[in-house]
Steps between C-alpha positions, in 0.01 A plus 500: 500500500872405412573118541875427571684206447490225785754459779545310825504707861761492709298504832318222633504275191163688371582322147434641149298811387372473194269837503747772669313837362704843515356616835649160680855552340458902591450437808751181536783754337396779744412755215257690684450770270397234211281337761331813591417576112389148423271500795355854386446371191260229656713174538355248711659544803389151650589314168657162581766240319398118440650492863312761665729740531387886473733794476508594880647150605751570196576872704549321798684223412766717310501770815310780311340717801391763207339286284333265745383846663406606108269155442345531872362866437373368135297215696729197514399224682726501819401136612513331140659111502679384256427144401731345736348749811790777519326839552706826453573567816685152511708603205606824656572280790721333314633762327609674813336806415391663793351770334285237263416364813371828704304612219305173440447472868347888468236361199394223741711209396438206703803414697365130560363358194445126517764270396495306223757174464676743207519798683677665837305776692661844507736464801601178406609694195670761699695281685661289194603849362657622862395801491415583839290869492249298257511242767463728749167648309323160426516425879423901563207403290326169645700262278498137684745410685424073453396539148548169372631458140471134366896554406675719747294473815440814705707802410736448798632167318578664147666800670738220669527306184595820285767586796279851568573545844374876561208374344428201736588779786218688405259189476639407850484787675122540312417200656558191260499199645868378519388091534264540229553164298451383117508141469679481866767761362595814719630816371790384712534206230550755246716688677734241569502374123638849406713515774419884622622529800340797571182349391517206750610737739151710488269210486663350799483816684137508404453157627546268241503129555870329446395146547164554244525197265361548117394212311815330483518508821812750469543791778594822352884417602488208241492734227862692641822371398733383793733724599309836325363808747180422455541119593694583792220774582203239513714207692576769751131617500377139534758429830478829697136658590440838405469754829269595718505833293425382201234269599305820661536659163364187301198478776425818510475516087323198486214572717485825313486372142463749213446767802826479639639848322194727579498349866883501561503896385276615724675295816647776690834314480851664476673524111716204543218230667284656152806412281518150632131414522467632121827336375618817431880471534598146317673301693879386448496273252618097557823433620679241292713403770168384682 
């Protein structure tokens, strides 16, 4: 087999390969015709780098749908770790590549491998991107809502952090748990720190603590500047209650967890009581006159 020169990823600091053989940088350059002929022609199709990388997470990683599809027909490994734990499906994750994503899913690709401290699961993947239909499939397909990564905490805290708010919608409304903490930090910490107002706007709406304290004993407020939308936002949250309304919602989602969509569609309920227990229509965002 071919041996190319060595060169350092782009994606998840994987570090140097020093073995990259023709069918990895095939299938990394989306040739799929070359891949198809190298593979007839008997190259390994599980043949890994000094880091453990094969050609299928190279597919994946670079959003090739017809080569990773090419490599999984030819016997590729679907679950295969690199040396620091990513499996393909986290690099098509990461990618954004639904269609990566879908078929690896279809070969029986394990939507919750375990976590390593090098290494975010799938959605937590999914929701650094922002794209929100592969979010959408990883909960779709059993991913963990309170996955913890050793970095980034459950997925709802990177999806904050990264300023993704359709994608923290969908862990929301999924059932994520809005007080979940890292080190006594709230999504609502994050939130603040970027100053989406938006953002603060949903977790609050989903119940989110505004007097949680973090380590520093700061409240997500601290982390506003005076006088912004998103300070103003969180001192008004912290002085007025929310409403009776709103508290029903929060209840009502709470008790049912992770089965609060299924449950909530099948309530005969009228269109607009559906919108509002779903958080279907967002709500106006912060005043900054507040």
């Amino acid at each position: 087999m071919e041996v190319t020169a060595a060169r350092r990823s782009f994606l998840c600091d994987i570090g140097l390969w020093a073995d990259r053989t023709a069918l990895h940088e095939a299938a990394s350059q989306g040739r799929a015709l070359q891949l198809q002929q190298l593979l007839e022609r008997g190259a390994p199709v599980n043949m890994v780098t000094v880091d453990n990388i094969t050609p299928l997470h190279e597919a994946c990683i670079q959003a090739h749908p017809h080569c990773a599809r090419l490599l999984l027909e030819a016997g590729a490994q679907v679950d295969v770790r690199t040396i620091h734990g990513s499996t393909p499906l986290c690099n098509a994750c990461a990618s954004g590549s639904l269609e990566c994503a879908k078929l690896l899913l279809e070969y029986g690709a394990n939507v919750n491998p375990s976590l390593t401290a090098l290494t975010a699961s799938p959605l937590h993947e999914a929701c650094i991107q922002g794209n929100v239909q592969v979010v959408k499939l990883m909960i779709a397909s059993g991913a963990q809502l309170e996955a913890y990564d050793i970095h980034f905490g459950p997925p709802l805290h990177i999806a904050c952090a990264k300023g993704r708010v359709d994608c923290a919608k969908e862990l929301l409304n999924a059932g994520a748990n809005v007080n979940s903490v890292k080190f006594h930090e709230t999504a609502l910490h994050h939130a603040a720190r970027v100053h989406m107002v938006d953002m603060i706007t949903l977790l609050v709406e989903f119940g989110a603590n505004v007097y949680a304290s973090d380590s520093l004993e700061k409240k997500p407020v601290d982390y506003t500047t005076p006088a912004s939308a998103a300070y103003s936002g969180l001192r008004f949250y912290e002085t007025n209650p929310l409403s009776l309304q709103q508290l029903c919602r929060i209840t009502l989602r709470t008790m049912l967890g992770t089965r609060a969509s299924e449950v909530i569609g099948q309530l005969g309920i009228s269109h607009l009581i559906h919108s509002y227990l779903q958080y279907c229509d967002h709500p106006a965002s912060l005043r900054s006159d507040t």
